[in-house]
N, C-alpha and C positions, 0 to 999 in steps of 0.2 A: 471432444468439445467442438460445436458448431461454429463458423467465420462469424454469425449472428452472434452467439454471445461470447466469443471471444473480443468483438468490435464493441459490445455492451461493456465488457469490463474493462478496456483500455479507454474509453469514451468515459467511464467511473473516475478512474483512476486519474485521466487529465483533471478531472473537475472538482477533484480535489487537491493537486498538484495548484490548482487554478487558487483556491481558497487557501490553501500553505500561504502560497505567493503573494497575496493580495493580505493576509494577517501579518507578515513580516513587511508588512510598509511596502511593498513592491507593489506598482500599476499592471495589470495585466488587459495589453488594451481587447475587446469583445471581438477582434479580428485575427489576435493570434493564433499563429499555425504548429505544430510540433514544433517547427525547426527554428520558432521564436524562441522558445522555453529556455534554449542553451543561454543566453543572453542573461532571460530572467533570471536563472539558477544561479548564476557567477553573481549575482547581485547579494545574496544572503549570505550573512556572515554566523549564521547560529544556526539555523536550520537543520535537522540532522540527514543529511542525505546526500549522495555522492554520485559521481558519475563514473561509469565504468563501459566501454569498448569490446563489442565480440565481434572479433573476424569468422567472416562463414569459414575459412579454412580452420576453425581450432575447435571446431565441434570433434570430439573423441565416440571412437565407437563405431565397427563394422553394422551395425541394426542398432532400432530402436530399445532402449531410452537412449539418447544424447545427449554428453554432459560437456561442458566449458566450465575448465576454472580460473579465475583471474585474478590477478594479487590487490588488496584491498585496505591499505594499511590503516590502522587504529581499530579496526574490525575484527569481534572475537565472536565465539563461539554463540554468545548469548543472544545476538543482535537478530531483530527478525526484518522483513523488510514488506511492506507495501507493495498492488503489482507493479513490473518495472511500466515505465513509461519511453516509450523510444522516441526520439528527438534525430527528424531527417532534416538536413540541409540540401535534399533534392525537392525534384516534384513529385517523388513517389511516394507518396505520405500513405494513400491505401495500403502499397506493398509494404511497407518497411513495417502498419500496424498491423498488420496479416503476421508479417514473421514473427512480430516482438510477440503476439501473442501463443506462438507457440509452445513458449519457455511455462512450463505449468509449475517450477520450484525453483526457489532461490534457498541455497543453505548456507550460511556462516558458516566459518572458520576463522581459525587463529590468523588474521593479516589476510583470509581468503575467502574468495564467494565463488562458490560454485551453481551455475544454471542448467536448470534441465528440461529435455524435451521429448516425453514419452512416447511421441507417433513419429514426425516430420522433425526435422532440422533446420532451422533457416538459411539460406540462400545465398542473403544479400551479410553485408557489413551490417551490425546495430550499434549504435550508442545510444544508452539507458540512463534515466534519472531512476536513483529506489531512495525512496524517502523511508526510514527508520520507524516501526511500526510494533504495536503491541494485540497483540492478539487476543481477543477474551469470548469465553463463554459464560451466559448468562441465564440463569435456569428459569424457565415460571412460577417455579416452586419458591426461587429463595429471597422474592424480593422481601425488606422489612418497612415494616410500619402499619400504623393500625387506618391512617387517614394520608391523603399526597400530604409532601412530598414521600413519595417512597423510595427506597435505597435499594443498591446490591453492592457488595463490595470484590472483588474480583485483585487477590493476590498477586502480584507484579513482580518479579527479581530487577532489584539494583536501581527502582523507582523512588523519586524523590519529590517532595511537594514544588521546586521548581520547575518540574515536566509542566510540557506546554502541549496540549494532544490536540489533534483536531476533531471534526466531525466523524460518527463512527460510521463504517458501511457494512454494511454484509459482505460476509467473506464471500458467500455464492450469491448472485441474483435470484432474486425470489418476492413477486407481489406480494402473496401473502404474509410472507416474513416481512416483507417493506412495511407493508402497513400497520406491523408493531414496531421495526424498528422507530418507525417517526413518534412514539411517543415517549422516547428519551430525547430528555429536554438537556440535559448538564450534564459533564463529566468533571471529576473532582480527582484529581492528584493529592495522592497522600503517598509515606514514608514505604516503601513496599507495596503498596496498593491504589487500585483503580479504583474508585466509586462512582458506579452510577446511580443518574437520578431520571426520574420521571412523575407526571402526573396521576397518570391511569397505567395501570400496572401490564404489560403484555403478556399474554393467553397462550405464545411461541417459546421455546428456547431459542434464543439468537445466540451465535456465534461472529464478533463482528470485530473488524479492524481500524485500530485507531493510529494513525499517522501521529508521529512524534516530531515537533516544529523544536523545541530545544531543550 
């Protein structure tokens, strides 16, 4: 994966971090920098997402892949997470988003997360916001309905009609996938399940990620 779209999807990732924060009543002024967010994040009391600490010395593993695991408690198995966002209190805001993006997986564990890094190993010290995330594929085939609004509905474990999701994004960047994503207009929390909605039906499969606020 290129520094270019590495820098693409932690640049995503804030700007939606940005929109979490700004829908739970938090100001996020158009000047903040990573190493503001720490501040931001202590402010939410519902939001589902945690902050977790990698020392460069605790990467495991004589060669590539590179894994850290780090204890994460109320965190099970199920939980999926958003890219992480790393949050510098220096001036090195380039390097620190260089490293954070090295991490290509985040997996759950019972009270644990484990991070991974297929090529390179980061360097420096990280601290991460992962905001709590649901993952869905959506087929061209399956939306319903004869006229808009048209539906998909997208099976969820342990989802419940008080889920608060945010806006979805594509897992991988992709214009042309963009350009169907934007015609999902709603997403609808139900008992087990995602539904999505839109006007005009998109012509792609999307696979896209929905940040979970509470």
């Amino acid at each position: 994966m290129s520094i270019k779209t590495q820098l693409e999807r932690l640049t995503g990732a804030k700007e939606s971090l940005k929109e979490a924060l700004e829908g739970k009543g938090v100001t996020v002024p158009s000047s903040a920098l990573l190493e503001d967010y720490t501040a931001l994040v202590e402010k939410i009391r519902t939001q589902e997402s945690l902050m977790v600490t990698l020392p460069s010395a605790g990467w495991q593993g004589s060669e590539a892949p590179y894994t850290q695991t780090v204890a994460a408690p109320k965190v099970d198995a199920t939980w999926q997470f958003d890219i992480p966002v790393a949050i510098s209190e220096s001036e090195q805001n380039e390097e620190i988003g260089q490293a954070a993006g090295l991490i290509c997986m985040v997996e759950s564990g019972e009270e644990t997360l484990t991070f991974t890094c297929e090529e390179e190993k980061p360097t420096v010290d990280l601290t991460l916001v992962l905001t709590r995330a649901v993952q869905a594929t959506l087929l061209a085939s399956d939306w319903e309905g004869e006229e808009a609004p048209y539906t998909q509905t997208v099976a969820v474990e342990g989802m419940t009609e008080s889920w608060v999701m945010g806006p979805p994004r594509l897992l991988e960047p992709d214009q042309d996938l963009e350009n169907e994503r934007v015609k999902i207009t709603a997403i609808q929390s139900g008992n087990g399940e995602l539904i999505f909605v839109c006007d005009a039906i998109p012509e792609m499969d999307l696979t896209l990620v929905c940040s979970r606020f509470m």
